[in-house]
LOPA-415261 format. One record per residue (C-alpha): x, y, z; residue in three letters. Coordinates in nm, 4 decimals, always signed. Layout:
         X         Y         Z  rest
         X         Y         Z   ALA
...
END
This chain:
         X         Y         Z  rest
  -16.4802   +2.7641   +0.8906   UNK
  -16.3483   +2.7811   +1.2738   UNK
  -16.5567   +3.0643   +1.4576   UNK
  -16.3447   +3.1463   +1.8053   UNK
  -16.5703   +3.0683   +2.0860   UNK
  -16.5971   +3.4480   +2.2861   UNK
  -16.5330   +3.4213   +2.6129   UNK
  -16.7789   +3.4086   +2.8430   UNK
  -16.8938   +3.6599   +3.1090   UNK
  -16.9153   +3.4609   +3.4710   UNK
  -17.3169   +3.3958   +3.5266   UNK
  -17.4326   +3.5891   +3.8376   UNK
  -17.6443   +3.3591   +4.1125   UNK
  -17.8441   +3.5608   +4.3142   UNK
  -17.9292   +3.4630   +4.6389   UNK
  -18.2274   +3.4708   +4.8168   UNK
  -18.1150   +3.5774   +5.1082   UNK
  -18.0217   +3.8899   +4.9792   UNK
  -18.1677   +3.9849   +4.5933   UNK
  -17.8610   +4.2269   +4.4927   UNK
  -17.5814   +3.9766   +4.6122   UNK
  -17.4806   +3.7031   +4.3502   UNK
  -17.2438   +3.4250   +4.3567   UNK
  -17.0519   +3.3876   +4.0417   UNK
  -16.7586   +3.1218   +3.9647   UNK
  -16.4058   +3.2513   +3.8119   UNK
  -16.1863   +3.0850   +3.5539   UNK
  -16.0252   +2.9262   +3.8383   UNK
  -16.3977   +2.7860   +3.8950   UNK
  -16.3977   +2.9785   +4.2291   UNK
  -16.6659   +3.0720   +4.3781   UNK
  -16.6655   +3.4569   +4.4438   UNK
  -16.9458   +3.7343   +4.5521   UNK
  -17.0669   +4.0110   +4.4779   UNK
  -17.3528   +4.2496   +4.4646   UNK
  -17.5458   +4.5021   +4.2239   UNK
  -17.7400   +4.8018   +4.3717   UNK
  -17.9595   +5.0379   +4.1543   UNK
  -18.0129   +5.3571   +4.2418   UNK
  -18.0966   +5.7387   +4.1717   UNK
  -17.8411   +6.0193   +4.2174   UNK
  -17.9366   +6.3700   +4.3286   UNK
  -18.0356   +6.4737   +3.9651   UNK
  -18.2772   +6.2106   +3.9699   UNK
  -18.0425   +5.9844   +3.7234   UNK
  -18.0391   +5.5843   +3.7819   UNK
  -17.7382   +5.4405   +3.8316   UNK
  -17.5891   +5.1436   +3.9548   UNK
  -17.2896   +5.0761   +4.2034   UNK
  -17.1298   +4.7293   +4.1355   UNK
  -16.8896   +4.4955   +4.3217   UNK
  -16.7496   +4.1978   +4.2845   UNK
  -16.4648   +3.9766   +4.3490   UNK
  -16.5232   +3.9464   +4.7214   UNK
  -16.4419   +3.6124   +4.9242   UNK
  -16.8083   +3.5482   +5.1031   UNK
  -17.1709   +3.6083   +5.0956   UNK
  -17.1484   +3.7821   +5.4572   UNK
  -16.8402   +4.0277   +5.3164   UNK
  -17.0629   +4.0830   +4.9678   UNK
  -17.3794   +4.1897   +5.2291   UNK
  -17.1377   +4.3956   +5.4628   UNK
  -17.0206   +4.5887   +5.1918   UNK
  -17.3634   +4.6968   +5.0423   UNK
  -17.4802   +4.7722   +5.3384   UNK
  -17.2021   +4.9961   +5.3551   UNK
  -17.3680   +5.1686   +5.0128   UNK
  -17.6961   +5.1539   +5.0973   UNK
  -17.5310   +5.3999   +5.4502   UNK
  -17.4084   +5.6232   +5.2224   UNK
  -17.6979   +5.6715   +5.0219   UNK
  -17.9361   +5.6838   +5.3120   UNK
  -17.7285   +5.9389   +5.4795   UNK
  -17.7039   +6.1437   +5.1287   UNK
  -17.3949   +6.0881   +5.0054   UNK
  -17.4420   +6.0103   +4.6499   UNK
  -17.0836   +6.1646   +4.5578   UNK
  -16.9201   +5.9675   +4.7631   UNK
  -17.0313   +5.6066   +4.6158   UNK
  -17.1031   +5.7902   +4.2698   UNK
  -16.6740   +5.8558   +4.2617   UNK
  -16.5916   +5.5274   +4.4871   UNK
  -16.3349   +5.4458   +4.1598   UNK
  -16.1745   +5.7943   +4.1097   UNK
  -15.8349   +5.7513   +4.1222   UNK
  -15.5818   +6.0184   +4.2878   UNK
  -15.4535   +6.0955   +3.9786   UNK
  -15.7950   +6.1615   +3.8432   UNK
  -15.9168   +6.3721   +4.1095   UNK
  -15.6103   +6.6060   +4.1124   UNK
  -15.6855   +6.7055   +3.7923   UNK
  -16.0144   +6.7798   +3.8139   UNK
  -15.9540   +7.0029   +4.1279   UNK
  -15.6460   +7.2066   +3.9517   UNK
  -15.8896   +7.2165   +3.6696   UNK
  -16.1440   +7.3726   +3.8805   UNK
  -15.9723   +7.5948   +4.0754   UNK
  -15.6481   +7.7113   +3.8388   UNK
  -15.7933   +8.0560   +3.7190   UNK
  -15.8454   +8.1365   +4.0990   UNK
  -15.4465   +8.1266   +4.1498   UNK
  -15.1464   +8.3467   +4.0345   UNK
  -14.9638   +8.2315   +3.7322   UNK
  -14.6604   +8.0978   +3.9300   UNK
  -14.8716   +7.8778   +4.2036   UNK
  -15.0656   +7.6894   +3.8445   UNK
  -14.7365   +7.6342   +3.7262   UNK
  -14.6003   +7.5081   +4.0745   UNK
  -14.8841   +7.3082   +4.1752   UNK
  -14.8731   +7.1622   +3.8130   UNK
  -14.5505   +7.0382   +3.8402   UNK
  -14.6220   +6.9082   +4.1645   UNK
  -14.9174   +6.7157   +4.0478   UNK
  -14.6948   +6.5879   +3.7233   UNK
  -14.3544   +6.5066   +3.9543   UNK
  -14.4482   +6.4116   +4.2679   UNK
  -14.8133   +6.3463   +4.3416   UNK
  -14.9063   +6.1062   +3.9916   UNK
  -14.6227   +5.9419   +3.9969   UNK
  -14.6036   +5.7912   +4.3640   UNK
  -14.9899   +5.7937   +4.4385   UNK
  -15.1994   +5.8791   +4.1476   UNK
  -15.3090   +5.4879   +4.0997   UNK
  -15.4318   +5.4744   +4.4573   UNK
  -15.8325   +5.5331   +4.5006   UNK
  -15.9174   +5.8312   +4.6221   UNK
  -16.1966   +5.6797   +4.8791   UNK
  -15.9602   +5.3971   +4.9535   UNK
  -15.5849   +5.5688   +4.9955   UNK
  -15.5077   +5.4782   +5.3118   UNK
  -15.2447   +5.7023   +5.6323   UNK
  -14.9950   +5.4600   +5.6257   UNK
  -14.9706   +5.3396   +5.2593   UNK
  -14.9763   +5.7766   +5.2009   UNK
  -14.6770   +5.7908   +5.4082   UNK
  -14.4844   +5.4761   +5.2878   UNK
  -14.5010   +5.5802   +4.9366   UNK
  -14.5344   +5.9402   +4.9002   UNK
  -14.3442   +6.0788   +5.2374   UNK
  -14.1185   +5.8587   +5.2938   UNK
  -13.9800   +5.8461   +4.8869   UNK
  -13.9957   +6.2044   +4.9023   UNK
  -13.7529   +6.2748   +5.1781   UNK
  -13.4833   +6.0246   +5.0011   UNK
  -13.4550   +6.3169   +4.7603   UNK
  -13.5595   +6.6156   +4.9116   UNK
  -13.4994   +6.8761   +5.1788   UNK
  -13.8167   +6.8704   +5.4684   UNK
  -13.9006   +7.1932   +5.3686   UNK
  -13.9762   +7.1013   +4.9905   UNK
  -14.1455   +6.7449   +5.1780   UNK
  -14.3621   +6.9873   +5.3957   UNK
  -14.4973   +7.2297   +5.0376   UNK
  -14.5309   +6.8853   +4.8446   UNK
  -14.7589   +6.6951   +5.1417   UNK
  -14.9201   +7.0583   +5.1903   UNK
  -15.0558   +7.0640   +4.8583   UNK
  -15.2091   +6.7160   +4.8570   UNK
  -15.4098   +6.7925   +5.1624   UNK
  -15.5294   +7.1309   +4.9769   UNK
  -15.6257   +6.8730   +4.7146   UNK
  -15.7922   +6.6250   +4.9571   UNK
  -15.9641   +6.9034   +5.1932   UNK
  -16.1562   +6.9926   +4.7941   UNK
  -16.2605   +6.6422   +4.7661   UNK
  -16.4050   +6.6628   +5.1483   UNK
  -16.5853   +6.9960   +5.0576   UNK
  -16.7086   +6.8602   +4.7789   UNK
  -16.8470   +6.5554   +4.9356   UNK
  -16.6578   +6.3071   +4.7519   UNK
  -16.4914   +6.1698   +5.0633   UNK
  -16.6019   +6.2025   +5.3997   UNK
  -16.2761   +6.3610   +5.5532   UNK
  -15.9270   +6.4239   +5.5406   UNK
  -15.7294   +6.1379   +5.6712   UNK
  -15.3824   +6.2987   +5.6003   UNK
  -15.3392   +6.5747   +5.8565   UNK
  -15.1445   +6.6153   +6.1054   UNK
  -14.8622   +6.4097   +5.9558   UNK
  -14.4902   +6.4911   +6.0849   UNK
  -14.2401   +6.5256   +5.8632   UNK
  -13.9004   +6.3241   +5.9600   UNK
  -13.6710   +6.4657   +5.7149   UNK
  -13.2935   +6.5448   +5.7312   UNK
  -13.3113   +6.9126   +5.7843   UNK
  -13.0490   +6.9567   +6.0132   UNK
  -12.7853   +6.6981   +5.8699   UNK
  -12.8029   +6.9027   +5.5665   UNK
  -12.7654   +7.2541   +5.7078   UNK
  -12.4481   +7.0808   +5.8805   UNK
  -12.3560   +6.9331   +5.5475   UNK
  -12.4250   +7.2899   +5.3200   UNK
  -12.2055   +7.6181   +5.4697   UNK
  -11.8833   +7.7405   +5.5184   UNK
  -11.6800   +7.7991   +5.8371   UNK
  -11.5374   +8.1754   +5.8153   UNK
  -11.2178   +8.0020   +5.6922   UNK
  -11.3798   +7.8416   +5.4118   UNK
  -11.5845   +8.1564   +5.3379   UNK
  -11.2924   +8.3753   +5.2644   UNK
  -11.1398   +8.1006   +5.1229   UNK
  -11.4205   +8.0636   +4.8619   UNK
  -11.4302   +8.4150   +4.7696   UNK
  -11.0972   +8.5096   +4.7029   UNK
  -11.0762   +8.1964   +4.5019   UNK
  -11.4062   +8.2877   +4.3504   UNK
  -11.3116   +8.6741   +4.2306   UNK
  -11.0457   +8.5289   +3.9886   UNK
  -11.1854   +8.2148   +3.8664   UNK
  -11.5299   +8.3552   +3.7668   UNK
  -11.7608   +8.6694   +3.6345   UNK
  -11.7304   +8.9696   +3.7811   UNK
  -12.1484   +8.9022   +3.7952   UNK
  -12.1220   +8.5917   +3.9664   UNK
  -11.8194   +8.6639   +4.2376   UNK
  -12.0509   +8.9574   +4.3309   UNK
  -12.3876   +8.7947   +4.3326   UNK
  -12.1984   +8.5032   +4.6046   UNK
  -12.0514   +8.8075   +4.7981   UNK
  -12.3836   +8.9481   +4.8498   UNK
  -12.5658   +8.6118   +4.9578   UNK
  -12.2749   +8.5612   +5.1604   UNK
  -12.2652   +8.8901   +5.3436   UNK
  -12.6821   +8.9373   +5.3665   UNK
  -12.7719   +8.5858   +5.4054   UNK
  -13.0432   +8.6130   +5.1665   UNK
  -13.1890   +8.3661   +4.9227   UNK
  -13.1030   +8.2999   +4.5605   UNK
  -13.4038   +8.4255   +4.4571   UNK
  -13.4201   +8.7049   +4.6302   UNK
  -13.0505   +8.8101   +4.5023   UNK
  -13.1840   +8.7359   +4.1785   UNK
  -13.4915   +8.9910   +4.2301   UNK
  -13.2743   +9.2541   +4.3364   UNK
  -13.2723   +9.5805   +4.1019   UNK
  -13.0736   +9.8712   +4.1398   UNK
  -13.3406  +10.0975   +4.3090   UNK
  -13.3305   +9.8162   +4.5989   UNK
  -12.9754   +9.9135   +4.7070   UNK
  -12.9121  +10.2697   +4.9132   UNK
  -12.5777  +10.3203   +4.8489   UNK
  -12.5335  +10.6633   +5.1316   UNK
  -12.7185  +10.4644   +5.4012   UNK
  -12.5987  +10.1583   +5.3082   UNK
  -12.9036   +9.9976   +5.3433   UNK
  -13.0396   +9.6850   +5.0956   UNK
  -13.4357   +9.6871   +5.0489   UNK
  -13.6054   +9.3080   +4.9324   UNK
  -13.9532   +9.3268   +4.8085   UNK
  -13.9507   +9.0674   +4.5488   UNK
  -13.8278   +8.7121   +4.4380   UNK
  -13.7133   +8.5776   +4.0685   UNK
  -13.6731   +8.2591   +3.9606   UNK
  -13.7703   +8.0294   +3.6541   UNK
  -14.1376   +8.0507   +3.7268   UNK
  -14.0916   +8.4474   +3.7205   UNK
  -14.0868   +8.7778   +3.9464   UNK
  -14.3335   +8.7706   +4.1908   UNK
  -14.3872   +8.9283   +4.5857   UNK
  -14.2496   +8.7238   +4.8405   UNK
  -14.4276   +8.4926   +5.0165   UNK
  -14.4627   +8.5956   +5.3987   UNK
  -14.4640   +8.8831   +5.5471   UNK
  -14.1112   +8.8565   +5.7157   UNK
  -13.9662   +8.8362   +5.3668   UNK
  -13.9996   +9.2081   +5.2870   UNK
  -13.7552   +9.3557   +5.4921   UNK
  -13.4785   +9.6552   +5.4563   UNK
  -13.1139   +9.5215   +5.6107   UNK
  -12.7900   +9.6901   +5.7143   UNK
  -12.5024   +9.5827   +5.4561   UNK
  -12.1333   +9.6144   +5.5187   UNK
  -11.8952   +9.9270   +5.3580   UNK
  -11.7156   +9.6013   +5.1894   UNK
  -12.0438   +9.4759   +4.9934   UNK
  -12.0867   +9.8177   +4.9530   UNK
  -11.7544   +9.8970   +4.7668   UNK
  -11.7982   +9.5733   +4.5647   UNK
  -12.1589   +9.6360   +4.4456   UNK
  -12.0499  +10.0021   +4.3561   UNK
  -11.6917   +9.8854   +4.1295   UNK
  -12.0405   +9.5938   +3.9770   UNK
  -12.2563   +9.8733   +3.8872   UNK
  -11.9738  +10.0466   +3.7082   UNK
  -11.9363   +9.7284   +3.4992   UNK
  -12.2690   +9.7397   +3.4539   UNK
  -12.2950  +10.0777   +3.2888   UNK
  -12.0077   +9.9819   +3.0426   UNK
  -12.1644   +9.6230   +2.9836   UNK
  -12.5356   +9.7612   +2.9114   UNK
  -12.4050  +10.0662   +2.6681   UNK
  -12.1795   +9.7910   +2.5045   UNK
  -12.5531   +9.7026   +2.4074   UNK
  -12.6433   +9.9687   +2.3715   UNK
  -12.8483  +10.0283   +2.6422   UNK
  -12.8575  +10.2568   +2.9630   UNK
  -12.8479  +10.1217   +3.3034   UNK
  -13.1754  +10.2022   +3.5131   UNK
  -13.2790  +10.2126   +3.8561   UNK
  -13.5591   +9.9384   +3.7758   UNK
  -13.3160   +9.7378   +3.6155   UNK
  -13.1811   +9.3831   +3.8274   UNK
  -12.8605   +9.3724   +3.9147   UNK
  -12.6927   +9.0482   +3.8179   UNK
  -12.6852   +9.0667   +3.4819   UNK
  -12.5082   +8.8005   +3.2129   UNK
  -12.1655   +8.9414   +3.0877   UNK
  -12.2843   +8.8085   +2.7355   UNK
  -12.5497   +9.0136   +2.6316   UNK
  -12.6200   +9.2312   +2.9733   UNK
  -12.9425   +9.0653   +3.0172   UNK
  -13.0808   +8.9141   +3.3885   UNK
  -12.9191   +8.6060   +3.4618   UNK
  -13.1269   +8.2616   +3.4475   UNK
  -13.2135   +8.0980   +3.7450   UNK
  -12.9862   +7.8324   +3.7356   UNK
  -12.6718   +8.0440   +3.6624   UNK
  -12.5496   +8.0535   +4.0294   UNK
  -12.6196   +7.7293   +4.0928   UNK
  -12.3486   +7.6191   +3.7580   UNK
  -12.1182   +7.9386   +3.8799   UNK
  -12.1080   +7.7199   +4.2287   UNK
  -12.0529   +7.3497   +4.0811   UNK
  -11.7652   +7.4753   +3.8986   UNK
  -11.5703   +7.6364   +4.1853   UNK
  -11.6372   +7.3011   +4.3399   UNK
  -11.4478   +7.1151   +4.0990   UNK
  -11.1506   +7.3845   +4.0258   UNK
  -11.0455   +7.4263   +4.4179   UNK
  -11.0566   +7.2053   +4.7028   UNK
  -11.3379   +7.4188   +4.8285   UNK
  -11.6430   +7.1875   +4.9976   UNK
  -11.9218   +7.2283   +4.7669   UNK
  -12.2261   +7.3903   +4.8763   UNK
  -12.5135   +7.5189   +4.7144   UNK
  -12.6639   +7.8977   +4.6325   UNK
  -12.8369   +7.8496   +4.9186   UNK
  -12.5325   +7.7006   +5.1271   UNK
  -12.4247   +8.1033   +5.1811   UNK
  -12.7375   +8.1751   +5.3915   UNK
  -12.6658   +7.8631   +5.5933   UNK
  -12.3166   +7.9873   +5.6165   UNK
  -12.4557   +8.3842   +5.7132   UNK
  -12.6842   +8.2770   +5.9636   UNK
  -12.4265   +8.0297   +6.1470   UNK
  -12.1256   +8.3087   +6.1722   UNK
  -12.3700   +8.5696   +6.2706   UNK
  -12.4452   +8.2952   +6.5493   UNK
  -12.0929   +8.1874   +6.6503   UNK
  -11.8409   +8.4722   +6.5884   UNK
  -12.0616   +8.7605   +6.6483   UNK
  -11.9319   +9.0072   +6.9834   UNK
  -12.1647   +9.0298   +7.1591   UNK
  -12.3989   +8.7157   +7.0579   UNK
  -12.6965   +8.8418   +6.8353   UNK
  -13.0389   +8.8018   +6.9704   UNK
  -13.1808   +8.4998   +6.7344   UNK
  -13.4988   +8.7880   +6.6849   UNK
  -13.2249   +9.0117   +6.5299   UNK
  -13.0840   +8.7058   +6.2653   UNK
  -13.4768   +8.5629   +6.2245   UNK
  -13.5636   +8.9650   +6.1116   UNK
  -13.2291   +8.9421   +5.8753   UNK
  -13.3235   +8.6716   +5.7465   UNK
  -13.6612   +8.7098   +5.7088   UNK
  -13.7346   +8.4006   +5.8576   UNK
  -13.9053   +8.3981   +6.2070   UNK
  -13.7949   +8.3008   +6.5504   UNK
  -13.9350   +7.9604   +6.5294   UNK
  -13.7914   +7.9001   +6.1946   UNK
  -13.4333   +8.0243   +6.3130   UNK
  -13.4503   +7.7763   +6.6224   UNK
  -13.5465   +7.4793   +6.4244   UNK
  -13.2810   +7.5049   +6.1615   UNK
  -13.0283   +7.6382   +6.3520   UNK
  -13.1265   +7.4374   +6.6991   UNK
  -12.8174   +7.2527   +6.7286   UNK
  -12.5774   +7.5603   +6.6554   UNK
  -12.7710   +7.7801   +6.9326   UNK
  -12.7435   +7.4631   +7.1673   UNK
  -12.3608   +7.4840   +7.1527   UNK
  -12.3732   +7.8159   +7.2069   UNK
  -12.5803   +7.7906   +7.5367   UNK
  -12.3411   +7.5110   +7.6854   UNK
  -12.0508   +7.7663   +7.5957   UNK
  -12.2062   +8.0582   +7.7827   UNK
  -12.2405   +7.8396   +8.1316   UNK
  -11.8331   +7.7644   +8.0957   UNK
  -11.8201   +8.1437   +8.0146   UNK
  -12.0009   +8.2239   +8.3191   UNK
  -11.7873   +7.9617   +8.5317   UNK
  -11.4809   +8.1627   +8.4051   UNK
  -11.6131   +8.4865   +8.4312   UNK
  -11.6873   +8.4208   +8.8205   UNK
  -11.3558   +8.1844   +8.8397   UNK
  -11.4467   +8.0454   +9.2525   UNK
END
């Protein structure tokens, strides 16, 4: 009978020069380095940090010296988790800190861990994950597909991740701060509104080629300039129909209803006797769609509702409601949040007199800061206007 031979584990020669470094030969019958070093953790356990694999006795004592720092300086975590991997560590800090969060930031920061984080650096070492390789492969994939602002909340959350490591002594610091974002912010505002034109293009087309609930939800992000999920948030207590006056205090989307996020975001606008009209003819539908059943329309109830069974509409319904239009008219296709793109830049351009950006950044809900880097190049063509207007105001 043949027995198989098992394969052999390369014999460690160690030196004299240094009694935890050892020579070993590969299958190649090269001769490699490496070294062993036993120690005690800070609960008194013995363990033992190995390496191998490295190209000279010099590099092999380097890098246990390197060890032998850490432990002397008492950082035991540090060469105790030398081989957690990204992905490994990101899970054991949402695991840690999950129940500390709302429901909606687990669920966001879960998805993206699973999405973004795993899948572009979760085989990278933690200890070892270098700036540059960090920005080649996470940052710079993740603008090819997304807007800067999504970039910015995805590269946010790893440092929240990485700054947990650092407090917990598992690294020594944070090597990804400070990191600017080049993304395409600006091309895509250009590329994602409507002219005035367009805009009343868009919604006449839209009032007879959709819902009654979704021609009114794109009139009122149109004329407020405020985001999908905000519209979506709305209920009928919001909405101050003799002061025509519109009230946001919460956002809805697929993760739920929850507050807003800043401060700015809560905010009571001025809307138009035209939204007005439309919202009131809506809320008569409303009544009629709601009894049909058989239900009553109430004040806590949201506003866009579906016109098959009268109940909220999903998150993703405007977003369909817009593709479509798309493809029936010769309308350029923009998105949900295209309108408040397309709000903001009228309010800039056709507005007598100009509106102070501070009066669009309250609208908005956005600050000044926010309004000027979005909207930079719009308000830059509006100052090299105003010096010919001045020139032909004073006509020399």
């Amino acid at each position: 009978m043949n027995v198989k031979n098992k394969s052999k584990k390369p014999k460690k020669n160690f030196t004299s020069k240094e009694p935890e470094v050892f020579w070993h030969l590969n299958a190649k019958g090269e001769k490699l380095w490496g070294f062993r070093h036993r120690y005690y953790d800070t609960f008194g356990k013995r363990r033992e940090k190995p390496k191998q694999g490295l190209a000279s006795e010099n590099i092999a004592i380097r890098e246990l010296l390197k060890v032998k720092t850490e432990l002397i300086n008492g950082n035991t975590k540090r060469v105790d988790n030398s081989n957690l991997t990204i992905s490994e560590w990101v899970d054991i800090w949402f695991n840690e800190n999950e129940r500390h969060w709302a429901i909606s930031t687990q669920i966001r920061r879960k998805g993206i861990i699973k999405d973004q984080i795993k899948p572009l650096v979760g085989k990278y070492k933690l200890a070892k994950l270098d700036r540059s390789t960090y920005i080649t492969n996470y940052i710079n994939e993740l603008v090819k597909s997304y807007e800067t602002s999504s970039v910015e909340n995805f590269h946010n959350i790893f440092r929240i991740a990485i700054n947990a490591a650092v407090d917990n002594e598992i690294i020594p610091r944070n090597r990804f701060s400070r990191i600017k974002i080049a993304g395409k912010e600006e091309e895509k505002v250009n590329e994602n509104y409507l002219t005035a034109a367009e805009l009343k293009e868009f919604l006449v087309f839209s009032k007879s080629n959709t819902t009654i609930t979704n021609h009114t939800a794109m009139m009122l992000l149109a004329y407020t300039g405020l985001r999908k999920g905000e519209a979506n948030g709305l209920r009928w207590g919001d909405v101050d129909f003799d002061s025509m006056k519109l009230t946001v205090e919460r956002t809805r989307d697929r993760d739920g209803t929850r507050k807003p996020k800043t401060k700015n975001s809560y905010r009571t606008i001025n809307i138009s006797n035209l939204l007005v009209e439309q919202l009131k003819v809506y809320r008569k539908w409303c009544i009629e769609a709601k009894f049909s059943n058989g239900k009553k329309l109430l004040d806590d109830d949201f506003i866009f509702i579906s016109n098959h069974d009268a109940k909220p509409i999903s998150d993703d319904c405007l977003n369909k409601s817009f593709n479509f239009l798309a493809k029936k008219s010769n309308i350029k296709r923009i998105t949900p949040h295209g309108m408040r793109h397309t709000h903001a830049t009228i309010l800039l351009t056709q507005s007598e007199p100009r509106l102070p950006v501070a009066v669009i950044a309250k609208r908005l809900g956005n600050s000044i800061q926010m309004i000027n880097n979005v909207y930079g190049h719009v308000i830059e063509e509006i100052e090299v206007e105003s010096v010919s207007s001045f020139d032909d105001a004073v006509n020399l």
